[in-house]
C-alpha positions as CSV (number, residue, x, y, z in Angstrom):
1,X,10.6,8.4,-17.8
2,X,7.9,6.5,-19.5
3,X,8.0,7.3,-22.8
4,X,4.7,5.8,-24.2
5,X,1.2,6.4,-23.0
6,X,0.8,3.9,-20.2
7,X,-2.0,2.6,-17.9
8,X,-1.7,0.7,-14.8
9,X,-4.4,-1.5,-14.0
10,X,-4.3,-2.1,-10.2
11,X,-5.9,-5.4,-8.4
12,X,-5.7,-6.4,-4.6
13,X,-2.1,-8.3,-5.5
14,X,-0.5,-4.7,-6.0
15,X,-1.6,-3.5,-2.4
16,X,-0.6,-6.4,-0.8
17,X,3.1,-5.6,-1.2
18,X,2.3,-2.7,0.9
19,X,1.0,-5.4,3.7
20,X,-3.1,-4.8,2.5
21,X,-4.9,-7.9,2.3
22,X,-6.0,-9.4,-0.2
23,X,-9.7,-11.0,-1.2
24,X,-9.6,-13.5,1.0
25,X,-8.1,-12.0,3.6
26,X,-9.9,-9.2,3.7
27,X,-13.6,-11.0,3.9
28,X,-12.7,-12.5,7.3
29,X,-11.5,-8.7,8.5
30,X,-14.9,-7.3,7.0
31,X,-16.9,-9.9,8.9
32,X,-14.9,-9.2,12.4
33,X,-15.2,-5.2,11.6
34,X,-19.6,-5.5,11.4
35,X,-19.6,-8.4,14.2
36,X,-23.8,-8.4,15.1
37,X,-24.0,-11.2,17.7
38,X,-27.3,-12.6,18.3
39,X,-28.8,-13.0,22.3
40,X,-31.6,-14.8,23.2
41,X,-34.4,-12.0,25.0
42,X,-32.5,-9.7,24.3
43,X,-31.0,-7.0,21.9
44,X,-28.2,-8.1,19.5
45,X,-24.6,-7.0,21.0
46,X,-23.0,-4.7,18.4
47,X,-19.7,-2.7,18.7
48,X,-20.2,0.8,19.4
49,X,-18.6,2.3,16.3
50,X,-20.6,0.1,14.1
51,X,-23.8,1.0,16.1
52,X,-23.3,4.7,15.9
53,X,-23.0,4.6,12.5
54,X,-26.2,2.6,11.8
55,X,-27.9,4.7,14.2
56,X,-27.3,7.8,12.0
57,X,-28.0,5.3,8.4
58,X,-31.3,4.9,9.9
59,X,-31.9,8.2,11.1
60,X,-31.2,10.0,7.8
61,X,-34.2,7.3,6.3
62,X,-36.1,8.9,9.2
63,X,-36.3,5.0,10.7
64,X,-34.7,3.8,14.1
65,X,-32.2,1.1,14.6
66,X,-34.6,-0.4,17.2
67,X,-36.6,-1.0,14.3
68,X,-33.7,-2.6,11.9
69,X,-31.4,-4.1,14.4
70,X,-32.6,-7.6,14.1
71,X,-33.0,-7.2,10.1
72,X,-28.6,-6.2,10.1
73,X,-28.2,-9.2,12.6
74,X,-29.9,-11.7,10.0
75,X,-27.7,-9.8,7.0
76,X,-24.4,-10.6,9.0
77,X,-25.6,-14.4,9.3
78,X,-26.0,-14.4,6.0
79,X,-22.9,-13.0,5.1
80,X,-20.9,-15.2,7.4
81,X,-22.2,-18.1,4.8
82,X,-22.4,-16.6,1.9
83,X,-18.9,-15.1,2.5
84,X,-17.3,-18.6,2.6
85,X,-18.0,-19.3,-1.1
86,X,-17.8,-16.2,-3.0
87,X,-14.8,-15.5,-5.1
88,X,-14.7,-11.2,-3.0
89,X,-16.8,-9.1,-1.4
90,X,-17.5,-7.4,-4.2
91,X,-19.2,-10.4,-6.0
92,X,-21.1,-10.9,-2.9
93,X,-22.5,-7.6,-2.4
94,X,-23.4,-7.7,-6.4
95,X,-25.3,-10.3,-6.1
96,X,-27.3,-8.9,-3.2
97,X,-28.2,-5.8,-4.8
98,X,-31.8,-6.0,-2.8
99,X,-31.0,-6.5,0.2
100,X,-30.9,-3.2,1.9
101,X,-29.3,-4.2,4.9
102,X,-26.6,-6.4,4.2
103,X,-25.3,-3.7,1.4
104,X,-24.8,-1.4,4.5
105,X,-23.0,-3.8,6.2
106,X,-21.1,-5.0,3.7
107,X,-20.1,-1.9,2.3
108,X,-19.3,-0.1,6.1
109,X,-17.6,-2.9,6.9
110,X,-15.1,-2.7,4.0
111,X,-14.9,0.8,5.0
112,X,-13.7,0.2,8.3
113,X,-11.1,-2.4,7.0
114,X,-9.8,-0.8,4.4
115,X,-8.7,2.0,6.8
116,X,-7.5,-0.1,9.4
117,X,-5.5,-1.6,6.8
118,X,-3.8,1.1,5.4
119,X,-2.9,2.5,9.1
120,X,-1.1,-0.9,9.6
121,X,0.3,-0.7,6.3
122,X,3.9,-0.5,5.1
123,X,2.9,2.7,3.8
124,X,1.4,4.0,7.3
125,X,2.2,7.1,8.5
126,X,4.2,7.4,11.7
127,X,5.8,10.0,14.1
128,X,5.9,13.5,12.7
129,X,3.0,13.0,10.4
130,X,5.7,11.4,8.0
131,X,5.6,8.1,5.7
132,X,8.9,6.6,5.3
133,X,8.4,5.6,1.6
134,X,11.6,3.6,2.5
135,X,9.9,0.7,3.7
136,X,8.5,0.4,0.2
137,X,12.5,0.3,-1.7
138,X,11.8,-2.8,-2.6
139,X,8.6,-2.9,-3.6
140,X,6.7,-2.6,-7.0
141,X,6.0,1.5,-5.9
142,X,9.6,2.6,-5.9
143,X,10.6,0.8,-9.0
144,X,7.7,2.6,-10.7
145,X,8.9,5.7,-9.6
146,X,12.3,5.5,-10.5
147,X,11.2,4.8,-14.0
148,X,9.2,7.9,-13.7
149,X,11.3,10.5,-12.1
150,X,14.0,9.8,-14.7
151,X,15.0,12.7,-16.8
152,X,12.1,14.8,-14.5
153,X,13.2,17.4,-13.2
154,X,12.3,19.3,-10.1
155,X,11.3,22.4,-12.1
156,X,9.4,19.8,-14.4
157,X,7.8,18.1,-11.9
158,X,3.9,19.3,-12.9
159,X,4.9,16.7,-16.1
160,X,5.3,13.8,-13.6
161,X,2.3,12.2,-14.3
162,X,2.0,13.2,-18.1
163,X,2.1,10.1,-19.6
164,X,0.3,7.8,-17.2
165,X,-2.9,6.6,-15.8
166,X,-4.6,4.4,-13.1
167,X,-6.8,1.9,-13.1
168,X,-7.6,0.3,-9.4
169,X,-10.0,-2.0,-8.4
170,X,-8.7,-1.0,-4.8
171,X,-10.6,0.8,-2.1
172,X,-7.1,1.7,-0.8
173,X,-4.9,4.8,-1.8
174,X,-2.0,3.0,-1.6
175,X,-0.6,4.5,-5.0
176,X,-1.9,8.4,-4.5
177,X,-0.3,8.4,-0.5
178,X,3.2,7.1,-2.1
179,X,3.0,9.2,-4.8
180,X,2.9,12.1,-2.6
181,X,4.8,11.1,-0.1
182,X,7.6,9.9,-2.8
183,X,7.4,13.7,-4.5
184,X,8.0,15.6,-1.4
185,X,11.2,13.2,-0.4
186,X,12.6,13.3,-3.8
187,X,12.0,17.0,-5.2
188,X,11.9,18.4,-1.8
189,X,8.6,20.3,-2.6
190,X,6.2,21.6,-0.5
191,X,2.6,20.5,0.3
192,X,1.2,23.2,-2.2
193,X,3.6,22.1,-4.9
194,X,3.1,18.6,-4.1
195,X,-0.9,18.7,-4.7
196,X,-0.5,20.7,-7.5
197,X,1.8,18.1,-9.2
198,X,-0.6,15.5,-7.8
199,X,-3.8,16.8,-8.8
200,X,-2.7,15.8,-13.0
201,X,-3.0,12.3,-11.5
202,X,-5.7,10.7,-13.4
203,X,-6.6,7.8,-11.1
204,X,-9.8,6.1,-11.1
205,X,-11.3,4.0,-8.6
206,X,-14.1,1.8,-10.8
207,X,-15.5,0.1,-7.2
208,X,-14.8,3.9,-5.4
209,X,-12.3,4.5,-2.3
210,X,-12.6,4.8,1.6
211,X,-12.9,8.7,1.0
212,X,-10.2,11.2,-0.2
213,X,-6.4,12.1,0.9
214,X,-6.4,15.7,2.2
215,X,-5.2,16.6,-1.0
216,X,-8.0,15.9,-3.0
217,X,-10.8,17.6,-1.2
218,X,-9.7,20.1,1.8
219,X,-13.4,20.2,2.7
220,X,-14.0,16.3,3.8
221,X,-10.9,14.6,3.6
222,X,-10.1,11.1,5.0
223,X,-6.4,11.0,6.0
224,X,-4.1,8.0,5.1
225,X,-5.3,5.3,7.9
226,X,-7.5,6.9,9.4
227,X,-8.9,6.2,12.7
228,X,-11.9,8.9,12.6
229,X,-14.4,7.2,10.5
230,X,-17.4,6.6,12.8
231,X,-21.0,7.5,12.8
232,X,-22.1,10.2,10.4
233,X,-18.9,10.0,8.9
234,X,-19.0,6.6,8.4
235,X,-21.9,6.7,6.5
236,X,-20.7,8.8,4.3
237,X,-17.6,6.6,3.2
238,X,-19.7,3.4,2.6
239,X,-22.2,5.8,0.5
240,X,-19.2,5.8,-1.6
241,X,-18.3,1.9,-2.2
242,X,-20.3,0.9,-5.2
243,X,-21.1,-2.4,-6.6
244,X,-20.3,-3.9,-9.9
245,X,-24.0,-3.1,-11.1
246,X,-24.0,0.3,-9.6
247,X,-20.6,1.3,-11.4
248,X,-21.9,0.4,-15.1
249,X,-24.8,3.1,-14.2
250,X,-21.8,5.8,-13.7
251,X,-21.6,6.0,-17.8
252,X,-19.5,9.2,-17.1
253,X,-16.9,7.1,-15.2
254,X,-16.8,4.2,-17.8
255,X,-16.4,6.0,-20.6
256,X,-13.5,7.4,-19.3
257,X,-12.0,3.7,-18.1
258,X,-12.8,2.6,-21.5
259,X,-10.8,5.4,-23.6
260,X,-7.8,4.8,-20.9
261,X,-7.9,1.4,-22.3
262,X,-8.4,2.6,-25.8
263,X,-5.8,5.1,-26.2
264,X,-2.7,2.7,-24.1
265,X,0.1,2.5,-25.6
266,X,1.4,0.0,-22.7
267,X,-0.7,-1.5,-20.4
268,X,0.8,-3.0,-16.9
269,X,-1.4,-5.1,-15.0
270,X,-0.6,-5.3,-11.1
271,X,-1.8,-7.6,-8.8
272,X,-4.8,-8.1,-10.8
273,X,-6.8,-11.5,-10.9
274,X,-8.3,-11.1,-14.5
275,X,-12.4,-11.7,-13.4
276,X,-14.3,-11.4,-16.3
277,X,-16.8,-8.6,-15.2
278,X,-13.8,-6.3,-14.1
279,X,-13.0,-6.7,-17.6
280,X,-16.1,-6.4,-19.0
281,X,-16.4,-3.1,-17.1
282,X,-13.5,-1.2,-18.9
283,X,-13.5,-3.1,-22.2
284,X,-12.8,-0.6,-24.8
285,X,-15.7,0.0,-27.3
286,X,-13.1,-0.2,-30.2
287,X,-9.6,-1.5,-30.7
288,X,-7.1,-0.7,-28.3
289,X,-3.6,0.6,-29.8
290,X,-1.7,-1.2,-27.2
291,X,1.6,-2.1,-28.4
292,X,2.6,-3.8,-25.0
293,X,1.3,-5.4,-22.2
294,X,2.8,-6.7,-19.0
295,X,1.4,-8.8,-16.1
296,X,2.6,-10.1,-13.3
297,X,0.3,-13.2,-12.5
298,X,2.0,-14.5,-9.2
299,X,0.8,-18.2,-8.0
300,X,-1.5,-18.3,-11.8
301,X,-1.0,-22.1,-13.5
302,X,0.9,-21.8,-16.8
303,X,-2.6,-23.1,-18.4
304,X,-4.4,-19.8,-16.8
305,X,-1.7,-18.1,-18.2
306,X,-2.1,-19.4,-21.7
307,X,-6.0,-18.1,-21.2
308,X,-5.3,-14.4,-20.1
309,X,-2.8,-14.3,-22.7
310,X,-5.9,-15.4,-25.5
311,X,-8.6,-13.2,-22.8
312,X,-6.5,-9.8,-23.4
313,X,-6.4,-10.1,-27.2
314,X,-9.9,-10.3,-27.3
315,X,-10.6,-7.4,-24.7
316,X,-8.8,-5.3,-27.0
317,X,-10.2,-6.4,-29.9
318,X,-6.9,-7.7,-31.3
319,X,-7.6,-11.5,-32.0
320,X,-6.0,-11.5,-35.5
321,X,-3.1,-9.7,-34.9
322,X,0.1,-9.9,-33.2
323,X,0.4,-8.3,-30.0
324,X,3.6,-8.2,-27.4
325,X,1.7,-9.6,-24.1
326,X,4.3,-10.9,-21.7
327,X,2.3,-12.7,-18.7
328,X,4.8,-13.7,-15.7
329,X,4.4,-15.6,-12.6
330,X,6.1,-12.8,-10.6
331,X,5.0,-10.6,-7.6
332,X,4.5,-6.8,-9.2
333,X,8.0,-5.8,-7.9
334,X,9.8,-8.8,-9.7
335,X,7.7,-7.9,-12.9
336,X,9.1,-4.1,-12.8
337,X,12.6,-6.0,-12.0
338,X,12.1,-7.9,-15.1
339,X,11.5,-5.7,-17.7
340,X,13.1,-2.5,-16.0
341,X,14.2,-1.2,-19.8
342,X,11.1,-2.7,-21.4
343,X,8.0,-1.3,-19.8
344,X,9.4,2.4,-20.1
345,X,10.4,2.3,-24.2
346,X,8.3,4.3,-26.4
């Protein structure tokens, strides 16, 4: 059981235990996903999912892809270059906040990898419509949740998520499909009891998410993987990636990341690569009460380290005093491994 108010604050390093990629993986995947190949005399060849979905983008502006075809084809060129020296796609697309048509691109075709990722994903659902959350044992998710389920019992389980919340700069839903899945095996509960438990979850995604599990919105929902998003749909799931500058007009949204920070007892940082506007974005307006703070930092220089140790005290407004921050070159599972008895104390 976690006994403190904790937040997790989830980067691309925490989903890539579950087989996701990672930054610059996933570029390359975008690019192959949005593929526009120029012909001489002749239309541009596109892939048909891609072209049904930019067929209805264009429609609902009450344009024609005839029209815009050649306009995405010059976006893609320019993301095959630009692509090479940016840091993620989400620095890319922020710094093309006017062009019109390489935002759609860029944001459908993170769409369409995202999903494809998850359905290849350690976390993927299989025969029977069932996740084996076993494949995961040894990953960051299940040593989370043993802390969690600890003294919870099944009649309790509505106070799972009492004491935590999420953070991710992921598009996945890595950590609300396990959660689920990991409820139902362990308490044996049913689907209602199971959404019920999950909707106390308070997750956010400060970049937005390729749609929502069926749990979160019966009306629209995007399964886990799913292989369905094309066309209209399509649309609709990029409409719902947002850029760095589109997320700090969401005030709603930051205010609420901001007082997660604020009001942490113990902050855990997963897979996260410290970039100063994610930061920025959820900086708490006044000191943080964070007692603790874990990170794992796998592959970061002990110098880097030494400089995310200093950045954190000053995101929280804590220069001058003395603040438990333990920074480790470990993957998210070793870091839970680590500190099994310390991450949980109150």
């Amino acid at each position: 059981m976690l006994k403190s108010k904790t937040l997790l604050v989830l980067g691309a390093g925490a989903s890539k235990e579950a087989n996701l990629p990672i930054g610059v993986e996933l570029m390359p995947a975008i690019l192959s996903s949005v593929r526009i190949e120029p012909r001489d005399f002749a239309p541009p060849r596109i892939g048909e999912d891609l072209q049904r979905a930019l067929h209805c983008q264009e429609q609902a502006r009450s344009s024609a892809l005839s029209h815009e075809i050649q306009h995405y084809s010059r976006a893609y060129l320019k993301m095959t270059e630009g692509l090479k020296l940016s840091i993620s796609i989400d620095n890319y697309l922020d710094a093309h906040q006017s062009d019109y048509h390489l935002q759609v691109l860029g944001k459908m075709g993170i769409v369409m990898s995202i999903l494809k990722s998850e359905k290849s994903s350690q976390l993927s659902i299989g025969a029977q419509n069932k996740c084996d959350v076993l494949r995961v044992s040894n990953k960051w998710y299940a040593e989370l949740f043993k802390i969690m389920n600890e003294g919870i019992s099944r009649d309790g389980v509505d106070k799972f998520f009492d004491s935590i919340e999420i953070i991710s700069f992921n598009y996945d839903r890595c950590i609300e499909h396990f959660f689920e899945r990991a409820l139902q095996s362990y308490y044996s509960i049913d689907n209602t009891e199971t959404a019920r438990a999950m909707a106390r979850l308070k997750i956010h995604h400060p970049y937005g998410q390729v749609g929502h599990l069926p749990w979160q919105n019966f009306r629209t929902p995007t399964p886990f993987g799913s292989d369905q998003a094309g066309g209209s749909e399509l649309v609709r799931l990029a409409s719902q990636i947002k850029t760095f500058t589109e997320r700090q007009d969401d005030m709603a949204l930051v205010e609420r990341m901001q007082q997660a920070v604020q009001s942490a007892e113990t902050i855990v940082f997963l897979g996260f690569a410290f970039h100063p506007q994610n930061l920025e974005l959820i900086a708490p307006t006044k000191p943080g009460r964070a007692k603790r703070v874990f990170a794992s930092a796998y592959g970061m220089s002990k110098p880097d380290i030494r400089a995310t140790r200093d950045d954190i005290q000053k995101w929280l407004k804590r220069e001058n005093e003395h603040l438990s921050i333990e920074i480790e070159d470990l993957t998210c599972a070793k870091l839970f491994a680590e500190y099994r008895r310390s991450i949980p104390r109150a």
